[in-house]
N, C-alpha and C positions, 0 to 999 in steps of 0.2 A: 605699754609692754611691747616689746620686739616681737617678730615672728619664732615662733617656737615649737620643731614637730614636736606631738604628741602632748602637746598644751592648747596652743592653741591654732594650730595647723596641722591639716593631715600630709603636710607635704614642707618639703625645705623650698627654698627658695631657688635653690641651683637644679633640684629636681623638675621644677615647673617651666625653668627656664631653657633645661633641656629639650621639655617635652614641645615646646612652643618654635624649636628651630624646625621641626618636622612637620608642623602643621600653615597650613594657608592661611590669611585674613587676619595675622597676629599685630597691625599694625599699631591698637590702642597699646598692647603689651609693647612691644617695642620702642613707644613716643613715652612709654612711663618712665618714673623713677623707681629704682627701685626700691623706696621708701613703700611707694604707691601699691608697687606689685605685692610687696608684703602684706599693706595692710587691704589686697583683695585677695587675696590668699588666705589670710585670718578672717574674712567676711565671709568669703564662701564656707569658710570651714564652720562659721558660728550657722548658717541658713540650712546647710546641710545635715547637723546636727538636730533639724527641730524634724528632721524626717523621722517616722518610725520603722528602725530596721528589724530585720529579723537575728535572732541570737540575743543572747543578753549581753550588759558590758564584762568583762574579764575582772571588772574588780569596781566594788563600789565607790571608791573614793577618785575615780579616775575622772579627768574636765572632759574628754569627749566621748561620744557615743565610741568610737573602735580607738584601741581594738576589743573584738567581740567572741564568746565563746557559745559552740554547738550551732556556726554557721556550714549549711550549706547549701548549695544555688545552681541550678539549671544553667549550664555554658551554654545557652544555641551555636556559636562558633564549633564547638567540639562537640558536641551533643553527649554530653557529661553530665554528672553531677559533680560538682567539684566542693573538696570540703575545703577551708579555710582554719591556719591553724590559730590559735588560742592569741596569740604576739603578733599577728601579721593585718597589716591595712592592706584590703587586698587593691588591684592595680584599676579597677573599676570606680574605685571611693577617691583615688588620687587623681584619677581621671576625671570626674566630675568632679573633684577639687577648681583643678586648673580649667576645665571649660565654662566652670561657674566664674572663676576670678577671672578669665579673658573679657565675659559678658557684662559682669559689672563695670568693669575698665572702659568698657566703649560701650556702655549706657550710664553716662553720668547720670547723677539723681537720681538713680531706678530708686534706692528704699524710699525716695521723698514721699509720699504719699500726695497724690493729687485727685482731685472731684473733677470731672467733667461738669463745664458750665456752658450754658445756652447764651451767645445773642440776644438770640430773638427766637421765638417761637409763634409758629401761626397757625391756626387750625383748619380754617378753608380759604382758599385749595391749601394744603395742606405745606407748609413749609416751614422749613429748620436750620438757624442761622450758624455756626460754631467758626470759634476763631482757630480751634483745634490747637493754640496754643496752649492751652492748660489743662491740655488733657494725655498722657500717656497711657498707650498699647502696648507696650512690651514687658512681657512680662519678665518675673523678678528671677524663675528660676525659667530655663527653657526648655522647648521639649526635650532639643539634644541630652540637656543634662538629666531630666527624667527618663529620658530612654536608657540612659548610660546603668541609672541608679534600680530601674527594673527590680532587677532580680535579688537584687539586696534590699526590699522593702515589704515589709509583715504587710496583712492588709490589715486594716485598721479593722478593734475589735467592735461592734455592734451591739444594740441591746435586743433583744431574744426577740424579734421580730417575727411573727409565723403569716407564711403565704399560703395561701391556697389555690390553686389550680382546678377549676371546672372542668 
């Protein structure tokens, strides 16, 4: 399936392309095809979606989490609360859109799932062999895109845990 806002992207393709002539270090975006760009545009869109946001969806039968109704969110920029209407993806979710699909572009393989595996291991004196080839650190969503996504995230609900305090 093609890229599709409000299917299966929170963003058009010429929207993200826009957003990418203004920003630095877009080089994996720009060696892409745009075949490529879409389908991390539709990646980012499906990884994004397993976040749990706050507000509910606008309509049950709808494929992504937004748009979302009885959102509203602490701007730090403005020092607002700003509501978000009932039809609208707000420009925060299209922005971790596009800095999610930049990150996958120039981290091939990131979904592959990999184990970190040992050489050699030795216990006295104490040493550890790695060929660090088969092992990757970067993670799948980044902080930037967490940072972005903040203030549009419920916190996750808990089971009735009670503390105590001395």
């Amino acid at each position: 399936m093609a890229l599709a806002q409000g299917v299966n992207s929170y963003v058009t393709l010429e929207e993200a392309n826009l957003y990418m002539v203004d920003r630095i270090d877009v080089t994996p975006w720009e060696v892409a095809a745009n075949e490529d760009r879409a389908k991390a545009l539709v990646t980012a869109t499906s990884l994004l979606d397993l976040k749990y946001f706050i507000g509910t969806t606008t309509s049950e039968s709808q494929p992504l989490a937004w748009p979302r109704s009885g959102v509203q969110y602490a701007d730090a920029r403005s020092n607002r609360i700003i509501t978000v209407g009932d039809n609208i993806i707000p420009s925060g979710i299209k922005k971790a859109t596009y800095e999610l699909a930049l990150h996958l572009l120039a981290n091939e393989e990131i979904l592959t799932s990999k184990e970190q595996t040992f050489e050699r291991i030795k216990v006295g004196p104490i040493e550890i062999e790695d060929s660090a080839s088969d092992f990757q650190s970067v993670p799948v969503i980044p902080s930037l895109v967490n940072d972005i996504l903040k203030p549009f995230i419920k916190l996750q609900p808990t089971a009735n845990t009670w503390w105590r305090a001395n």
